[in-house]
Each structure stands twice: as structure tokens, then as C-alpha cells.
N, C-alpha and C positions, 0 to 999 in steps of 0.2 A: 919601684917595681920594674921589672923588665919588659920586655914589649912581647916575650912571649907568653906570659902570664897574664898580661892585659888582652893578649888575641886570645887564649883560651878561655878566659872569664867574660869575654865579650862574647862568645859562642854561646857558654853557658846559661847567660842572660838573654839569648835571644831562643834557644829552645825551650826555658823555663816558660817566657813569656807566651812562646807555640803551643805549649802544653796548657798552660793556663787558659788559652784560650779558646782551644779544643774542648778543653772539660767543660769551659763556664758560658762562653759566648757563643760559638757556632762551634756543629758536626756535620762532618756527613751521615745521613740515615739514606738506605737504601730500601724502596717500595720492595715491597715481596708481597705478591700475591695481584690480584685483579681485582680487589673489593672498592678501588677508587678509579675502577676503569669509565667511563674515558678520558676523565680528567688525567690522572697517573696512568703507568706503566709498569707492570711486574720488568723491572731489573732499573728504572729511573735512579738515577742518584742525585740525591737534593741535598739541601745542608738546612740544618735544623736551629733556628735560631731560641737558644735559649734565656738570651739577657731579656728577646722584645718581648717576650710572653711577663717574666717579672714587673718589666716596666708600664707597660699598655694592657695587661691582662688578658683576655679572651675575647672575644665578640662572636654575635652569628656568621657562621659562612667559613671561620676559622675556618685550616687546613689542621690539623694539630697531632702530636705523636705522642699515642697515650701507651703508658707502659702496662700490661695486663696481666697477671701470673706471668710474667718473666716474658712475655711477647712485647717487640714495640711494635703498636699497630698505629696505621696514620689512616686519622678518619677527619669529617667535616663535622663540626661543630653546629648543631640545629636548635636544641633549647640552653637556655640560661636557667640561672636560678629563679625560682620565683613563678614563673613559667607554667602554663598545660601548653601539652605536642599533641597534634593530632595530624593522621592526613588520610583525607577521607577523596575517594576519584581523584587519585594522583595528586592533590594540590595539598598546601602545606596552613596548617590554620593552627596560629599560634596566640593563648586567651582567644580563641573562641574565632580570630582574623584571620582574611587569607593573608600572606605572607609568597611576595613571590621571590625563586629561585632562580639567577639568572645566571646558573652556568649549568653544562647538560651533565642529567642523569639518567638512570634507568628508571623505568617506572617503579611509584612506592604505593607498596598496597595498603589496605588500611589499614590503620593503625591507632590508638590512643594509649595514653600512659599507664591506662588500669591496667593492661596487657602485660604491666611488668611490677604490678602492686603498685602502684603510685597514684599521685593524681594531679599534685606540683610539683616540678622540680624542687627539692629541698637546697638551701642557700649550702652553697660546698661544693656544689654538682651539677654535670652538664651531661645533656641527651646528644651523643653522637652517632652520625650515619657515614659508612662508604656509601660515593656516590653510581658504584653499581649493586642498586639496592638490592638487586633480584638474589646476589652472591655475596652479601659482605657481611660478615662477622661483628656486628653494632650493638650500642644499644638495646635492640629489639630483644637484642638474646641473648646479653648478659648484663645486662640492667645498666643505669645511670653509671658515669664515668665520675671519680673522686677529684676535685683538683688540684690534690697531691698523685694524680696521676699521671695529669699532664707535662710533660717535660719540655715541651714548646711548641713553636709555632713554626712552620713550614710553608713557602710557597716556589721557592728558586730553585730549579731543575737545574743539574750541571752537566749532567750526564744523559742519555748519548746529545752530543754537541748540536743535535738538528731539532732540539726542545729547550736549548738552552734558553732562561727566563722566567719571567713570574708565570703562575700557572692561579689561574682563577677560581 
């Protein structure tokens, strides 16, 4: 083989491998909107890790980017399967416990899962909230998120460079 066939198929192999890993491993997702204010920022750009959500699966607190009729929305991840949600005077009581949140949100009004026909999380399924509860589009109001909806997990801000890092 020639050397210029080997420099072009060495190109090829290294954008194949860019694309591969764009689609399968990380992207960038861009915040739109304020429903995760003040943690996020409508125009934030983060990258969306999609192998660690496969490998490690979900936990509470997630940041995660659920896709919704054709929206990706990135909300925090509050109940599990298996689970009641409730939050009654701003605090978070999950099976019936308080549960604390230590990173800042907006105040959350009360709330329990009958509110959305439910009463456990059913196994498949996770109760998600923006963490500016007063304006976010969650849970509350279009019911439990499927976790074939979830497409990963999110915490690394890249964008604008004076946020750059994990965000809590």
C-alpha cells in the first residue's frame, strides 16, 4: 500500500472512531430553558454521558436527559422504582422518610404520587423534577419518566468556560 492510502484510511479510522463515539459514548446536550435553574443555565452546554447511564444505571439526585415526544429535557432524577414521592412543607419524604436534598432548588409544593394516578413507582420508571420547581415541566405533569427514555446521565458543564465542571 502506498503511504497515501494508508494517510487517508488512517483519517477514516479516526473519524469513524469520532462518530462512534459521539453517537454511543458522549454528546454534547444543550440546556434550553430554566426548569433546572439554579443549578443549569438556559444556553449551558454539557456533554451527555451515555455509556455511564448503561453501565452504573440511574441513582437519586441523577442529572439525566430524558427524551419526551421529541423534547430532550434534562431533569434530576427523585424517585426510583419501587418507591412513594411525596413532599409535603418543601421537604422531600420518600417510603414515608424525610430524605434530604443538598443541592439548591426552588421551593416544591406539595405533592404525592396519587396526583398523577399512581401510588409506587412501578419497576421501569422514574419520578423526575427540574430543580426550579416553581417553572419546570416534570413529573408532576406528565407523569413517571420510562427508562427507555432516559438517554443518559449529565453533570459536566463545558460551556460558557466560567462554569466549566461537575455541577451538583
Amino acid at each position: 500500500m502506498n503511504s497515501k492510502i494508508k494517510n487517508i484510511l488512517s483519517y477514516v479510522f479516526v473519524i469513524a472512531i469520532a462518530i462512534l463515539i459521539k453517537e454511543f459514548i458522549f454528546s454534547p446536550i444543550k440546556v434550553n430553558g430554566t426548569s433546572m435553574y439554579p443549578t443549569l443555565n438556559d444556553g449551558d452546554l454539557m456533554i451527555l454521558n451515555e455509556i455511564g447511564y448503561y453501565l452504573n444505571g440511574v441513582e437519586r439526585f441523577d442529572i439525566v436527559v430524558v427524551k419526551k415526544n421529541g423534547e430532550r429535557l434534562i431533569k434530576r432524577v427523585i424517585g426510583l422504582p419501587g418507591e412513594t414521592v411525596e413532599y409535603k412543607n418543601n421537604e422531600l419524604y420518600i417510603n414515608g422518610k424525610i430524605v434530604n436534598e443538598d443541592f439548591t432548588h426552588a421551593t416544591t409544593h406539595d405533592f404525592t404520587l396519587s396526583e398523577i394516578d399512581c401510588d409506587v413507582i412501578p419497576e421501569g420508571y422514574y419520578f423526575v423534577v427540574g430543580d426550579n420547581r416553581t417553572n419546570s415541566l416534570d413529573s408532576r405533569k406528565i407523569g413517571l419518566i420510562s427508562k427507555s427514555e432516559i438517554k443518559g446521565k449529565t453533570k459536566l458543564v463545558v460551556f460558557p468556560f466560567n462554569k466549566v465542571g461537575n455541577v451538583k
